[in-house]
PyMOL commands that place a pseudoatom at each C-alpha (Angstrom):
pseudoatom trace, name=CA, resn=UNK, resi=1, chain=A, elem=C, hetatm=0, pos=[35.058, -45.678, -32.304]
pseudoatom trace, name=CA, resn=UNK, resi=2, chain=A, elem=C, hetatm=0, pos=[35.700, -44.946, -28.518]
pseudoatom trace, name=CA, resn=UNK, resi=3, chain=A, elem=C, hetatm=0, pos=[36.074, -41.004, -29.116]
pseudoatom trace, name=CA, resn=UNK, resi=4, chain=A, elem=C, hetatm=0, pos=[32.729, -40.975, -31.135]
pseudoatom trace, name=CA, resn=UNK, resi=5, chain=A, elem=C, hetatm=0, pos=[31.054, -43.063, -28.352]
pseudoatom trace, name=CA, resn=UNK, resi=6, chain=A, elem=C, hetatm=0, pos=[32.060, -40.749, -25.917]
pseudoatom trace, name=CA, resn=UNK, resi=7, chain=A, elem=C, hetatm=0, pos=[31.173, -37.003, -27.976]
pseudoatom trace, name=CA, resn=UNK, resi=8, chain=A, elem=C, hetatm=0, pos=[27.651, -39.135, -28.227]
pseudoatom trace, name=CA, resn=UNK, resi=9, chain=A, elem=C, hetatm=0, pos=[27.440, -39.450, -24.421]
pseudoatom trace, name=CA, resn=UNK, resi=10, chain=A, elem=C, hetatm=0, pos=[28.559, -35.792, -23.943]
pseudoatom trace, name=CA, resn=UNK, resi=11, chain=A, elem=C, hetatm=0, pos=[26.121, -34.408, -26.300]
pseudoatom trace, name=CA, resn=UNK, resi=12, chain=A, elem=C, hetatm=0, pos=[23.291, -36.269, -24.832]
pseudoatom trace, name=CA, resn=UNK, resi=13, chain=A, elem=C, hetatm=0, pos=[24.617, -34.628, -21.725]
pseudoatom trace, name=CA, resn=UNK, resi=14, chain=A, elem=C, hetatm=0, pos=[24.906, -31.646, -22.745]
pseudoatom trace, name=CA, resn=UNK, resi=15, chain=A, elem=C, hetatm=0, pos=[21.170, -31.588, -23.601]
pseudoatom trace, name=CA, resn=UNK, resi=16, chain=A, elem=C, hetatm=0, pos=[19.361, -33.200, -21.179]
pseudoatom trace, name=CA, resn=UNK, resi=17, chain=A, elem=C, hetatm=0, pos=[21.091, -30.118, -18.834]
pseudoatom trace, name=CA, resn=UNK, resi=18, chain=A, elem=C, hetatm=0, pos=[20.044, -27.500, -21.447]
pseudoatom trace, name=CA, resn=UNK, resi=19, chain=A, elem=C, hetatm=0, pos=[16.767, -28.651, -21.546]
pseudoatom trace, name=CA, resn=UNK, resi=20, chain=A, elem=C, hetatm=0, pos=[16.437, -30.226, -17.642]
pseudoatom trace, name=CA, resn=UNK, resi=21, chain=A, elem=C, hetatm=0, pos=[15.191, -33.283, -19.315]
pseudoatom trace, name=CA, resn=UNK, resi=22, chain=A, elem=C, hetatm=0, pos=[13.752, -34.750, -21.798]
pseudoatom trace, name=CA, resn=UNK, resi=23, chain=A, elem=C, hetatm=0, pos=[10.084, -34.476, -23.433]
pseudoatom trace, name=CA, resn=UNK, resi=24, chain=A, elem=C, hetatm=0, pos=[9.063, -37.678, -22.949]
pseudoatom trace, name=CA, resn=UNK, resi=25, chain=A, elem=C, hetatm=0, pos=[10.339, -37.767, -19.091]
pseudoatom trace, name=CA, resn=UNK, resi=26, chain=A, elem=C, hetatm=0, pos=[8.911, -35.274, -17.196]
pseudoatom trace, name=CA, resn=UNK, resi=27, chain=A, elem=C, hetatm=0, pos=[11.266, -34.378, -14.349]
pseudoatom trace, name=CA, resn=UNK, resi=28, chain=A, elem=C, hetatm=0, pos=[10.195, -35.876, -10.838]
pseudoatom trace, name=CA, resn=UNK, resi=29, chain=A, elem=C, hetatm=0, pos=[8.035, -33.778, -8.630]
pseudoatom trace, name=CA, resn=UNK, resi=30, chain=A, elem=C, hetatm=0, pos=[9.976, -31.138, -6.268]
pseudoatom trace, name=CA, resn=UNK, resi=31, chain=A, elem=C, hetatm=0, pos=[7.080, -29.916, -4.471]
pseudoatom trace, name=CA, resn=UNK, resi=32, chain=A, elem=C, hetatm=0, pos=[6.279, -32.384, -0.961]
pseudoatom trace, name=CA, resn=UNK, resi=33, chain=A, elem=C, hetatm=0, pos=[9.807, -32.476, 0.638]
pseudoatom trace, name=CA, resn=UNK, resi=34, chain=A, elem=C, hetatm=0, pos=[7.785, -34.034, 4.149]
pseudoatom trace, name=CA, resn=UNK, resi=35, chain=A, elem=C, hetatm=0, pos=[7.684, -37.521, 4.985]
pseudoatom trace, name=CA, resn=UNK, resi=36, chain=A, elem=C, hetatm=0, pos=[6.287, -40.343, 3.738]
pseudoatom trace, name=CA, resn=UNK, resi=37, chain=A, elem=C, hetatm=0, pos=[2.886, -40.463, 3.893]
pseudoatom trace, name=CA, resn=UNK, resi=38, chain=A, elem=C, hetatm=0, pos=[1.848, -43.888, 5.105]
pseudoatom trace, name=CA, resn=UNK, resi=39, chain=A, elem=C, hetatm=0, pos=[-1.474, -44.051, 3.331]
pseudoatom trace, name=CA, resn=UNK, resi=40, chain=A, elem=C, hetatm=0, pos=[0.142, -43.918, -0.093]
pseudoatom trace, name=CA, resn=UNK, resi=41, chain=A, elem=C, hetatm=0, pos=[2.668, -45.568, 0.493]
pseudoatom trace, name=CA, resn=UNK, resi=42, chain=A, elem=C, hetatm=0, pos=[3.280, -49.214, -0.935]
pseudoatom trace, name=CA, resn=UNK, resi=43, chain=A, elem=C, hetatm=0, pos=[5.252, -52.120, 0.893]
pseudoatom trace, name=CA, resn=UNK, resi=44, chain=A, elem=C, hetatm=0, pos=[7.839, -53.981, -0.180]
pseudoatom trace, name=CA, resn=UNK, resi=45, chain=A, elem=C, hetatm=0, pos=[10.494, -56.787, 0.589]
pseudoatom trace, name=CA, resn=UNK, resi=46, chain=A, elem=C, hetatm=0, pos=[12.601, -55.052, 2.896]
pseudoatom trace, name=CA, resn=UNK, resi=47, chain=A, elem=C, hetatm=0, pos=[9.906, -53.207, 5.028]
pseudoatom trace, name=CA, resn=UNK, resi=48, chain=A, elem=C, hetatm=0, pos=[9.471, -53.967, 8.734]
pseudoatom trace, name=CA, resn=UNK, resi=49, chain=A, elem=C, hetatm=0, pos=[6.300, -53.471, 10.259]
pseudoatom trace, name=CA, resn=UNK, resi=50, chain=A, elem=C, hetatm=0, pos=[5.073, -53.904, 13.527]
pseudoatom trace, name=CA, resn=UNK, resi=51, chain=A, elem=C, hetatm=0, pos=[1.552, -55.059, 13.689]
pseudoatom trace, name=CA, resn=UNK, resi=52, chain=A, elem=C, hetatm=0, pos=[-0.639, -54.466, 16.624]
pseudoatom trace, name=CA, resn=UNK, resi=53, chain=A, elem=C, hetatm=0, pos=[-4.085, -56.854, 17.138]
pseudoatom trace, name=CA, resn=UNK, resi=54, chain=A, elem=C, hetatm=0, pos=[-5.693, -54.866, 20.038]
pseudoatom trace, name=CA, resn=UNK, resi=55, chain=A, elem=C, hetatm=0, pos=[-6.496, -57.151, 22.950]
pseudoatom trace, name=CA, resn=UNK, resi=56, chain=A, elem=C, hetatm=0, pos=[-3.755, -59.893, 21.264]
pseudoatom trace, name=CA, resn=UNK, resi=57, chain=A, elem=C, hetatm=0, pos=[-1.006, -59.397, 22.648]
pseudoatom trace, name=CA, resn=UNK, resi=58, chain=A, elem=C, hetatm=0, pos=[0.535, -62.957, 21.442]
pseudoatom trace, name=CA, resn=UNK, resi=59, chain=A, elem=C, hetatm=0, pos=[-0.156, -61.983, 17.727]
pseudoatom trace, name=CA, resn=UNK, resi=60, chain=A, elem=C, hetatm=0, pos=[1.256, -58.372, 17.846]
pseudoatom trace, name=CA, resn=UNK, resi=61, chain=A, elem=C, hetatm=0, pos=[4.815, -58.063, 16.911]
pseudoatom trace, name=CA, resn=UNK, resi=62, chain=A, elem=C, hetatm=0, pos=[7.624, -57.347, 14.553]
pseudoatom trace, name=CA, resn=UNK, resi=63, chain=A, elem=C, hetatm=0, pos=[7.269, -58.290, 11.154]
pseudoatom trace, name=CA, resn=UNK, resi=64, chain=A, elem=C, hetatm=0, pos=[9.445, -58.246, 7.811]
pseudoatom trace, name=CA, resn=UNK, resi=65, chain=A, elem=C, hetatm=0, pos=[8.269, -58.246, 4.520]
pseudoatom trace, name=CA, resn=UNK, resi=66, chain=A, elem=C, hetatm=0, pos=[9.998, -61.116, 2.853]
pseudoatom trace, name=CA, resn=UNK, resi=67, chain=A, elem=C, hetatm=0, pos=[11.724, -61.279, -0.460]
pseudoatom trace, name=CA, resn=UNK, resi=68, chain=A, elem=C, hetatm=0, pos=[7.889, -62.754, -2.048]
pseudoatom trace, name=CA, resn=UNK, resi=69, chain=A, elem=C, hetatm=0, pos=[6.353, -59.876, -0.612]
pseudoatom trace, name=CA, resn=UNK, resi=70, chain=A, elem=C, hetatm=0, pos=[4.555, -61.603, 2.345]
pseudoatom trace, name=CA, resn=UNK, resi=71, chain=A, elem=C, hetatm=0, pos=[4.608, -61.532, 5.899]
pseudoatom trace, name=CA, resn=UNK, resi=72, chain=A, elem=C, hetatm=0, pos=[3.994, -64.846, 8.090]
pseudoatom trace, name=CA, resn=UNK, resi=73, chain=A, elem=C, hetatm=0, pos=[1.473, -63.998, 11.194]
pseudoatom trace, name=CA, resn=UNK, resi=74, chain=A, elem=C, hetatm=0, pos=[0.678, -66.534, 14.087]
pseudoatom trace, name=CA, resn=UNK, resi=75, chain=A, elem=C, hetatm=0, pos=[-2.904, -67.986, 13.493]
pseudoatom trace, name=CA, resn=UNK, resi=76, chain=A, elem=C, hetatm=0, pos=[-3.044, -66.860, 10.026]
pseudoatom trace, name=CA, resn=UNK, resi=77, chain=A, elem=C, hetatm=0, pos=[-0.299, -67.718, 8.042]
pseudoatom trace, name=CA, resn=UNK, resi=78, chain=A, elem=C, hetatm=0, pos=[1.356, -66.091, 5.165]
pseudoatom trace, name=CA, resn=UNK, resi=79, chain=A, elem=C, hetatm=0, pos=[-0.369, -62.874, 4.168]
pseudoatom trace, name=CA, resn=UNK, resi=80, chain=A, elem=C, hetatm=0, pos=[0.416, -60.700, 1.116]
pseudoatom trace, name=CA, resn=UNK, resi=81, chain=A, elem=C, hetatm=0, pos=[1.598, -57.108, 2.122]
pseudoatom trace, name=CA, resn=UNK, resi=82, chain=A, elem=C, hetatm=0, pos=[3.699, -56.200, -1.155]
pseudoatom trace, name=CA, resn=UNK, resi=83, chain=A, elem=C, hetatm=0, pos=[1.960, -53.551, -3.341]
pseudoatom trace, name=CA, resn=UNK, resi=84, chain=A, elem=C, hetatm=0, pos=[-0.178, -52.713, -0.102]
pseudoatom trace, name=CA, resn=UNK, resi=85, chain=A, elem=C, hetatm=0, pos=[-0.525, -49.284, 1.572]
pseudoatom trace, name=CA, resn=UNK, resi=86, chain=A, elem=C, hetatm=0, pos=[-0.362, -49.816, 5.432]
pseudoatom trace, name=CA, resn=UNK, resi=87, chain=A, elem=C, hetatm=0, pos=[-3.992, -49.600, 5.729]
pseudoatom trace, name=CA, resn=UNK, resi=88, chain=A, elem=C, hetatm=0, pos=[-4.791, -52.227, 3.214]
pseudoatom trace, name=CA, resn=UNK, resi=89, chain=A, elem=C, hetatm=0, pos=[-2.903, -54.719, 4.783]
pseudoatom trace, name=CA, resn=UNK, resi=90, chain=A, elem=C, hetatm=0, pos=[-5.034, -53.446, 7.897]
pseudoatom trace, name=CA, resn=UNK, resi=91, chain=A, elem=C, hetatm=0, pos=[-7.892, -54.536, 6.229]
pseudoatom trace, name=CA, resn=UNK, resi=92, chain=A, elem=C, hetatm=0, pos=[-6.658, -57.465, 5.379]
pseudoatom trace, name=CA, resn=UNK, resi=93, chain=A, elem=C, hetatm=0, pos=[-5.531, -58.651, 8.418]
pseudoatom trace, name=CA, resn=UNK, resi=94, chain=A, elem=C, hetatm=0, pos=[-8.672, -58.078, 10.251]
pseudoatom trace, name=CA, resn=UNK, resi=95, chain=A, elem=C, hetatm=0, pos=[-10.641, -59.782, 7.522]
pseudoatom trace, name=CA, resn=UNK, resi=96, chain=A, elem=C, hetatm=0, pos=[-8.565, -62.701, 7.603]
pseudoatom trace, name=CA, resn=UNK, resi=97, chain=A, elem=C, hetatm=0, pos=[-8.263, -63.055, 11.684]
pseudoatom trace, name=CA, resn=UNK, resi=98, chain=A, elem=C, hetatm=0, pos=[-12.352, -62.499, 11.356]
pseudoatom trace, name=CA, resn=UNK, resi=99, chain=A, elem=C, hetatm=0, pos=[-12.682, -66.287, 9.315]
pseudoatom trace, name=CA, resn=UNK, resi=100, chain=A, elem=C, hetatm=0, pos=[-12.850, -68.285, 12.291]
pseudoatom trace, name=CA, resn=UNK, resi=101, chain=A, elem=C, hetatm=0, pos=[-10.255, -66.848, 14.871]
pseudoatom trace, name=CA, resn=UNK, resi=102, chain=A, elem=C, hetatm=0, pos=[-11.281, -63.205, 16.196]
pseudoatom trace, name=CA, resn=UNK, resi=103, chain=A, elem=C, hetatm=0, pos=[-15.143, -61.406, 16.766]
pseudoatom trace, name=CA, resn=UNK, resi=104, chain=A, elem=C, hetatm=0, pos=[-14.696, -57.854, 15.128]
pseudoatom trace, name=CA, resn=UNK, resi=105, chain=A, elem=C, hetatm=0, pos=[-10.651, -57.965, 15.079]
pseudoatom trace, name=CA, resn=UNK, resi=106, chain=A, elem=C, hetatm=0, pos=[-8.982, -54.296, 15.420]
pseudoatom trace, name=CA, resn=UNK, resi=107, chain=A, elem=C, hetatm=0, pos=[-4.885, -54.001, 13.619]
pseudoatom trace, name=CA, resn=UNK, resi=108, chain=A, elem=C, hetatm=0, pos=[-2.996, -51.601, 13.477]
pseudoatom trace, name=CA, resn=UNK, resi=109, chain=A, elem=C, hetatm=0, pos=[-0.248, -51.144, 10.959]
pseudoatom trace, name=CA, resn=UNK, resi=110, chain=A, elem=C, hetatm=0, pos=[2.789, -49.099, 11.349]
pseudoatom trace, name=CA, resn=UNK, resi=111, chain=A, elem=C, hetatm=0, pos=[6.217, -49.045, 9.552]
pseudoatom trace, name=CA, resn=UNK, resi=112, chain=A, elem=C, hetatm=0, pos=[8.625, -49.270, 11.396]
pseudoatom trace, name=CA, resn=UNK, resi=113, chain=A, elem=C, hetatm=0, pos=[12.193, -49.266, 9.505]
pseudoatom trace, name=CA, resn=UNK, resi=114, chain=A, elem=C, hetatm=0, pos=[11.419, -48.134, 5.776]
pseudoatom trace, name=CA, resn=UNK, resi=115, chain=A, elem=C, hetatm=0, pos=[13.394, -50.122, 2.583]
pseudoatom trace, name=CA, resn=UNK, resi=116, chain=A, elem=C, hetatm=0, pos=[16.859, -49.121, 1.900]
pseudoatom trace, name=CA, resn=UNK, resi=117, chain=A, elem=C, hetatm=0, pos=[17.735, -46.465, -1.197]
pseudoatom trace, name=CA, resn=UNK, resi=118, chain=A, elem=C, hetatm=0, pos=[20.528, -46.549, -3.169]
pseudoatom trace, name=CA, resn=UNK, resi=119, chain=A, elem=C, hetatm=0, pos=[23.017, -43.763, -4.826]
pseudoatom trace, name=CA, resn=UNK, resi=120, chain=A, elem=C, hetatm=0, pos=[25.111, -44.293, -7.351]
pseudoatom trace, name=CA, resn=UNK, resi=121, chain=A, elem=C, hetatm=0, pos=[27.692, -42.217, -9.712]
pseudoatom trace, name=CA, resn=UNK, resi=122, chain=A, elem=C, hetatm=0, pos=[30.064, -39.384, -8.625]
pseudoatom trace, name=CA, resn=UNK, resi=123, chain=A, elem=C, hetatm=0, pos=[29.618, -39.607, -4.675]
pseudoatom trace, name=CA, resn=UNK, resi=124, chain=A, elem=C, hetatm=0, pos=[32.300, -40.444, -2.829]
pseudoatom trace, name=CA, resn=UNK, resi=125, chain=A, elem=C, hetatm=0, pos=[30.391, -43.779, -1.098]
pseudoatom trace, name=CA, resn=UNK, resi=126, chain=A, elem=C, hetatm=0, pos=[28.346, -45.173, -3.332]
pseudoatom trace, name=CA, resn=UNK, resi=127, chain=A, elem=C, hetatm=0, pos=[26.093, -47.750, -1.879]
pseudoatom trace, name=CA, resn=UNK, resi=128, chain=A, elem=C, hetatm=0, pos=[23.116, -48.625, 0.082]
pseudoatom trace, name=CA, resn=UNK, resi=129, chain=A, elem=C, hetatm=0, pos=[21.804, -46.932, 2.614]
pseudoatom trace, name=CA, resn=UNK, resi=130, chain=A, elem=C, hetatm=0, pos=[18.877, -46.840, 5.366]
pseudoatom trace, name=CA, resn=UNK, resi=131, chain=A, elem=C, hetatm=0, pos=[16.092, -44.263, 4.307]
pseudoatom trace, name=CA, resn=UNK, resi=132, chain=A, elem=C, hetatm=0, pos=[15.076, -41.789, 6.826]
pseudoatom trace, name=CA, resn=UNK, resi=133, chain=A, elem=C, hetatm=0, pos=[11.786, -40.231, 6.301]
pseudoatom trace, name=CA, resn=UNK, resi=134, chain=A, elem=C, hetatm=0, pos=[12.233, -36.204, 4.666]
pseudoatom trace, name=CA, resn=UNK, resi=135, chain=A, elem=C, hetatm=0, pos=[14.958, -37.629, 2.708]
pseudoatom trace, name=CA, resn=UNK, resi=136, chain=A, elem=C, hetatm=0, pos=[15.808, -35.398, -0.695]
pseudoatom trace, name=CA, resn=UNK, resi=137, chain=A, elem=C, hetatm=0, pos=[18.380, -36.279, -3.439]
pseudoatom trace, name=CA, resn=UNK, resi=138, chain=A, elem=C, hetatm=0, pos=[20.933, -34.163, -1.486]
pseudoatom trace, name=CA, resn=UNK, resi=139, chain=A, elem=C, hetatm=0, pos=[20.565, -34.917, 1.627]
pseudoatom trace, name=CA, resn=UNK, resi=140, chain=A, elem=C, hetatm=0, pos=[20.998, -38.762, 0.060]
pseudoatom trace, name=CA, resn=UNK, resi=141, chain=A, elem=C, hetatm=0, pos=[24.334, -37.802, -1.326]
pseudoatom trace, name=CA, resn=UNK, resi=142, chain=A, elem=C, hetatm=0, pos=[25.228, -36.113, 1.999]
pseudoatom trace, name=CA, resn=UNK, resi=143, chain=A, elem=C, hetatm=0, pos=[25.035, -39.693, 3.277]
pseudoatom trace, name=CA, resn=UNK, resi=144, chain=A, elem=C, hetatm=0, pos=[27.278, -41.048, 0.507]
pseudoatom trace, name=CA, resn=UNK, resi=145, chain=A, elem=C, hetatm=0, pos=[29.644, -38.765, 2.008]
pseudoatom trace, name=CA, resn=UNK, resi=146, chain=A, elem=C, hetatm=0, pos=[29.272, -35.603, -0.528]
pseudoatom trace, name=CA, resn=UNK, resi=147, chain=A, elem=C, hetatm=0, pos=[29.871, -35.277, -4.260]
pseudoatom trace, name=CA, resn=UNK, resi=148, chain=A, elem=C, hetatm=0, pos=[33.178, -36.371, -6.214]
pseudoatom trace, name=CA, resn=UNK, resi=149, chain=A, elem=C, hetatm=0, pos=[35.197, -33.597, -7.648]
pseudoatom trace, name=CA, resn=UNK, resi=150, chain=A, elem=C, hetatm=0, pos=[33.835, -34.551, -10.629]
pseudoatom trace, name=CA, resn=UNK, resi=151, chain=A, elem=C, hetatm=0, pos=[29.930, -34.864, -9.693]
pseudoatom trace, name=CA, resn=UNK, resi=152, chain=A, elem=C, hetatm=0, pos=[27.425, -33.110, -10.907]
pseudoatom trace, name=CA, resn=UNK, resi=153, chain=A, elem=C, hetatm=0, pos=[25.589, -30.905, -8.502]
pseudoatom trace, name=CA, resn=UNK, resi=154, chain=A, elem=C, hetatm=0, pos=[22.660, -29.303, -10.181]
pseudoatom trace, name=CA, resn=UNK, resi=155, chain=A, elem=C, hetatm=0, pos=[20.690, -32.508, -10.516]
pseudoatom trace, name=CA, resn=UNK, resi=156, chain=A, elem=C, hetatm=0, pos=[20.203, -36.038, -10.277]
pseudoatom trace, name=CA, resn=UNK, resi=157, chain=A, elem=C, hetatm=0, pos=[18.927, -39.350, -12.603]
pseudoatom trace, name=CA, resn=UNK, resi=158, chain=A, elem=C, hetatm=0, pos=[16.447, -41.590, -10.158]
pseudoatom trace, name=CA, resn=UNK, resi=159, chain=A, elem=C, hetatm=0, pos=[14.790, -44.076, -10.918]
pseudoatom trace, name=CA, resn=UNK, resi=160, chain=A, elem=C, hetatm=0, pos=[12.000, -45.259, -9.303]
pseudoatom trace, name=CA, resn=UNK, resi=161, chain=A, elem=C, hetatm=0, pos=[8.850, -47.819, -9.641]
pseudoatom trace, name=CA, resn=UNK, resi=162, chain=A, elem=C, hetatm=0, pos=[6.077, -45.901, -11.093]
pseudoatom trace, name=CA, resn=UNK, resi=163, chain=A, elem=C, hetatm=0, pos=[2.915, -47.886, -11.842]
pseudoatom trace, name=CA, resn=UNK, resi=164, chain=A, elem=C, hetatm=0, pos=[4.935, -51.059, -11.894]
pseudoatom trace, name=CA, resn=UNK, resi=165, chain=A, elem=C, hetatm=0, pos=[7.892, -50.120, -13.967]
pseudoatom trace, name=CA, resn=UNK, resi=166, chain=A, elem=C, hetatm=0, pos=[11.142, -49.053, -13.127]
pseudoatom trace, name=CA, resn=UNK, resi=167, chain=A, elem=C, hetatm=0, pos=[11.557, -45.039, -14.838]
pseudoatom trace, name=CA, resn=UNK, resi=168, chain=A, elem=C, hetatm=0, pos=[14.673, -43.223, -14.481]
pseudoatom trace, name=CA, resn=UNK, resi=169, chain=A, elem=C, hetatm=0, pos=[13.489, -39.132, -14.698]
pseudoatom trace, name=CA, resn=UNK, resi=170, chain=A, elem=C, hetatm=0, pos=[16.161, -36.049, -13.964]
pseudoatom trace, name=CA, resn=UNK, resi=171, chain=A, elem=C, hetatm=0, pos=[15.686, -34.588, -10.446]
pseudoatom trace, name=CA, resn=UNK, resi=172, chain=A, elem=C, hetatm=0, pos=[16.666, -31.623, -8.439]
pseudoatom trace, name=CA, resn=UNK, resi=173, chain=A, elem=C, hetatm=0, pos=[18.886, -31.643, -5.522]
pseudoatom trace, name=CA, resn=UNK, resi=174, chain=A, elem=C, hetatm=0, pos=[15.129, -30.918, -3.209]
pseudoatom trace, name=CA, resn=UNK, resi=175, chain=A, elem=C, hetatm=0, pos=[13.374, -33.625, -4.545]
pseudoatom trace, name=CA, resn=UNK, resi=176, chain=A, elem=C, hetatm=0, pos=[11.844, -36.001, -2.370]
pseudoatom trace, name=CA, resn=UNK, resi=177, chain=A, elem=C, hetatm=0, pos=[13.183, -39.475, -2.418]
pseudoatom trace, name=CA, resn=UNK, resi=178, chain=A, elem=C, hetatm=0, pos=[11.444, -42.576, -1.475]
pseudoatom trace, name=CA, resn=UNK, resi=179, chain=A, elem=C, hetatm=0, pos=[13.058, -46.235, -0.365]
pseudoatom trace, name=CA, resn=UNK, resi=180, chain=A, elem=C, hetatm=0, pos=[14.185, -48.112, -2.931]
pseudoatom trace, name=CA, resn=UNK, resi=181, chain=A, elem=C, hetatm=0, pos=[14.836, -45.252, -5.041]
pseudoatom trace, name=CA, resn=UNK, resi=182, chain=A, elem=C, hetatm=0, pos=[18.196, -45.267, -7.037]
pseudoatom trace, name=CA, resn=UNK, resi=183, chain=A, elem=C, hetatm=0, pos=[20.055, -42.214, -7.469]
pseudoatom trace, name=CA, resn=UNK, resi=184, chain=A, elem=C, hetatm=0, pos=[22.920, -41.723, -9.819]
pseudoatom trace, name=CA, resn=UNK, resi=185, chain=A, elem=C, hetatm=0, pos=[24.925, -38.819, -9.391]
pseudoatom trace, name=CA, resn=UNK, resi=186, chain=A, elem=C, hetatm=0, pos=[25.722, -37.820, -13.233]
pseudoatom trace, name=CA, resn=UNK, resi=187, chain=A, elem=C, hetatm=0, pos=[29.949, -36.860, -13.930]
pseudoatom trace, name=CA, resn=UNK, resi=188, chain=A, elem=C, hetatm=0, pos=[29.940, -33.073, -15.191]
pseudoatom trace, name=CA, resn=UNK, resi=189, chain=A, elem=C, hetatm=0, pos=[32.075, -32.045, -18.314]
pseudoatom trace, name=CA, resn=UNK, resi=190, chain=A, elem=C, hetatm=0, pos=[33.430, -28.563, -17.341]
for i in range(1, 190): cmd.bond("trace and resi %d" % i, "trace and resi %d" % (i + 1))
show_as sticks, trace
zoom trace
């Protein structure tokens, strides 16, 4: 049962790298190796942010997004940030320091140290690790200290959170990764 198990897994192998991937999961995009860009970007548990209310200098600061997603602010309490792009939370800030506590409140939203991503598979330190903004599926398994012996160099699985559910597409070694990505570095048969 074992051997049959295992010339399964090799054929499905073996065709997923004929074809690059599968029809019904279209490889991730290659094309924008830059950064992050902050206005598409969503938050999550994880992020840290430092928030700047102009002419408040007591409720600017340093501020982690929790494991529920929120951030607690002086004055206003517990705000929702996860699922947010930078600039909604912004706007949501100022609208909520404008009930009662600021005249025409001005924040500023930057992020400061991104969530984690995480590699898996034939690299010789798998793990988590601290995103860096550029990052690309090989540069990620640079950081996990290079590929095994046996590891697979021509591409990647990663799977990532698109419109709310986790997908796991085949990616090139220049893909972009974002935090919170995992990236599992396939064994190769040859």
């Amino acid at each position: 049962m074992g051997l049959w198990k295992a010339l399964r897994s090799c054929v499905v192998a073996v065709a997923i790298a004929v074809s690059g991937c599968s029809a019904s999961a279209p490889p991730l995009e290659t094309t924008s190796a830059g950064p992050i860009e902050t206005d598409v970007y969503r938050l999550g548990s994880g992020d840290n942010l430092r928030v700047i209310v102009f002419g408040q200098d007591q409720l600017s600061g340093q501020f982690a997004v929790d494991g529920s997603g929120r951030i607690a602010m002086p004055l206003v309490g517990e705000v929702m940030a996860r699922g947010l792009t930078p600039r909604e939370l912004e706007a949501s800030l100022s609208k909520r320091l404008a009930e009662g506590y600021i005249r025409d409140p001005k924040v500023s939203v930057e992020v400061l140290n991104f969530r984690p991503f995480y590699i898996i598979g034939e690299v010789n330190k798998p793990g988590q690790y601290p995103y860096a903004s550029g990052m690309t599926a090989l540069s990620a398994v640079a950081a996990a200290g290079g590929f095994t012996y046996r590891g697979r160099q021509d591409y990647v699985l990663i799977t990532r959170t698109i419109d709310g559910r986790k997908v796991e597409r085949s990616a090139l070694p220049e893909t972009p990764i974002l935090p919170d990505d995992v990236i599992r570095v396939p064994e190769r048969f040859f």
